[in-house]
N, C-alpha and C positions, 0 to 999 in steps of 0.2 A: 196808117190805115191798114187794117187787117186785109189779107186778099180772099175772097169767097171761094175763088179756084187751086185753091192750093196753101201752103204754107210758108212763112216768114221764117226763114233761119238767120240767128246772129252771126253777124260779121264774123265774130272770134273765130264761131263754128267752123264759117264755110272755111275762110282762110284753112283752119288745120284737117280738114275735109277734101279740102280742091275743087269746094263745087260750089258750080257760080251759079245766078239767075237761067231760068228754065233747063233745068237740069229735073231730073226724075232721083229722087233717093228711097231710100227705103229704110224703113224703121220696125221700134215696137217698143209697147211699153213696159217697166220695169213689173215685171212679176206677170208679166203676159206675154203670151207665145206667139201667138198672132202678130204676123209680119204684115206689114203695109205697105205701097208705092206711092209716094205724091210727088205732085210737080211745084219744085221751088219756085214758088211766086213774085219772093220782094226777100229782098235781105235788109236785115236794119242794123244798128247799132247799140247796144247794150256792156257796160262796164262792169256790172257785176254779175249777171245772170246771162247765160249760153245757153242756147236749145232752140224747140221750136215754140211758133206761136201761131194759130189758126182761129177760128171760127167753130163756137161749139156745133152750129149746124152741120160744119162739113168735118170738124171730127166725129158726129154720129153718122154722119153718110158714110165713113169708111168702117161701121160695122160696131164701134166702139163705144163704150159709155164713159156719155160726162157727166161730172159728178166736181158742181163748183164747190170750191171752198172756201170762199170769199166772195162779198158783195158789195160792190161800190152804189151808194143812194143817196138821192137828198134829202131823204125823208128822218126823222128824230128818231132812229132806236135804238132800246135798248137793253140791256143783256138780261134781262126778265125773260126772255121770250125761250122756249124750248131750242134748243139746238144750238144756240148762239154762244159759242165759247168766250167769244172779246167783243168789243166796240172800242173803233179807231174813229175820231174825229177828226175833220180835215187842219185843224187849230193843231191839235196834238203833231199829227204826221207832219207838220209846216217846223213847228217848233222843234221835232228833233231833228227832224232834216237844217234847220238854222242852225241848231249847234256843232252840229257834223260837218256843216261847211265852216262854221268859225275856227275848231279846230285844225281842218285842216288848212283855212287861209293862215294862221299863225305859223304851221310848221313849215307852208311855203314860203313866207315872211324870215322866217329863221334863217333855210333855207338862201333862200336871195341876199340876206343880210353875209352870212359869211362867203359867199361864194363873192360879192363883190369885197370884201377887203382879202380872200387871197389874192384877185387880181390885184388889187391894189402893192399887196407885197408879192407880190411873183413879179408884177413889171417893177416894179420901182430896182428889187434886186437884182433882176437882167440890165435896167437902165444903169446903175451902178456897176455891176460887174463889166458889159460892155465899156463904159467909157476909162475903167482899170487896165482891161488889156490892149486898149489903143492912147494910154498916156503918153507914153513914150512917142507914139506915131504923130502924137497933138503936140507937144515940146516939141517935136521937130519940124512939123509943118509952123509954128509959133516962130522958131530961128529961121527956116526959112525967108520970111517973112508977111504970112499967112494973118492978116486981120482977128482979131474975136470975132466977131460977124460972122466973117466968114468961116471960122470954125463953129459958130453953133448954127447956122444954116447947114452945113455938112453936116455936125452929128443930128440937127433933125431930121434932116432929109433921110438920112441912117435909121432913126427912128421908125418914124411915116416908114418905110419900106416893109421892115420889118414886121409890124404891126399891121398892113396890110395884106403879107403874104400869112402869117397866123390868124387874120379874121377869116379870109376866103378859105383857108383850108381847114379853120377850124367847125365850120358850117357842118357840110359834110358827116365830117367827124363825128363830133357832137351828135348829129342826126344819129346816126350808126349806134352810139354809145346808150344815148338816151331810148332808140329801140329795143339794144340788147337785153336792159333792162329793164322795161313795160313786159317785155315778149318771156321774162323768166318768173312773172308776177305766176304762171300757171294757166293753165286753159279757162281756167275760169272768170279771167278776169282779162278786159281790155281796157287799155290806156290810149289815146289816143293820141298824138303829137301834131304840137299844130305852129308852123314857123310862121308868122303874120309879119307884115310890112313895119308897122308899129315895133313888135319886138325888137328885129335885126335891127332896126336905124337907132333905138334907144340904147340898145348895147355897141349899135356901132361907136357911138357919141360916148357913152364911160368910157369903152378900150381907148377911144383916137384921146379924148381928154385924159387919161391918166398914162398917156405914150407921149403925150406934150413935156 
């Protein structure tokens, strides 16, 4: 909801601004000189588009002319009419916004697809390499007289260990990495990162299953 007393800055913005809700900013518009003061009303969130957002009545309260360029109706029209450069139907904007997501779910898909078979060969060759450099230590626990069992409960439990100190720290991490770059996408553009319960338990279950 738009606020009547003031204006709506994007998240993106404020974050690279430092200015939070009811803060006072000042502006003007491109190819206008005329400086203005408002009080930051509501900050929202926007991924592709950064700036402000108000109310054409309270941008002409502050002296300035609006001058819409676009019109959202439900009414049938069309480009016959003087002044009307395009007509966008809600059908058309629906259906290229569907393909814009299908493409992008395919490259995430891609995406998800190779990122779980490197894990798959990163652990499996840490699993190998690890039980290379403790062969000799496994022959000897073996003369000893050390059970099978009981060696592959040690090297799970070896496993488990290790796999669990890389998932907690990989958390973190990960967060850190995947901010680093959303935040170099440009000012113009916010990504937003979201760790859900769902997620981590799903990938907790592929690491712990393919560290088995």
């Amino acid at each position: 909801e738009i606020p009547d007393d003031g204006v709506s800055i994007s998240m993106k913005m404020a974050d690279n601004l430092g200015v939070e809700k009811g803060d006072t900013i000042k502006w003007h518009i491109v190819g206008n000189d005329k400086w203005v003061s408002t009080k930051v009303s509501s900050i929202h969130a926007d991924p592709i588009s950064q700036g402000l957002i108000m109310t054409p009545d309270y941008f002409e309260d502050l002296g300035l002319n609006y001058t819409p360029t676009s019109i959202v109706t439900s009414q049938n029209v069309t480009s016959d009419y003087n002044g009307i450069k395009a007509v966008n139907t809600l059908d058309t904007a629906v259906s290229n916004w569907n393909e814009i997501s299908e493409s992008m779910l395919s490259m995430v898909s891609i995406l998800i697809f190779f990122a779980a078979l490197l894990a798959v060969i990163v652990l499996y060759n840490l699993g190998l390499l690890s039980f290379t450099e403790i062969e000799r230590e496994i022959a000897t626990l073996k003369v000893i007289g050390f059970e099978t069992n009981n060696l592959r409960k040690l090297l799970l439990t070896q496993n488990l260990w290790f796999t669990s100190m890389g998932f907690v720290l990989g958390i973190p991490f990960g967060y850190l990495l995947m901010k680093s770059m959303t935040d170099s996408a440009g000012p113009s553009f916010q990504f937003p990162i979201t760790l859900s319960p769902g997620n981590l338990m799903l990938s907790f279950i592929i690491t712990f299953s393919l560290s088995i």
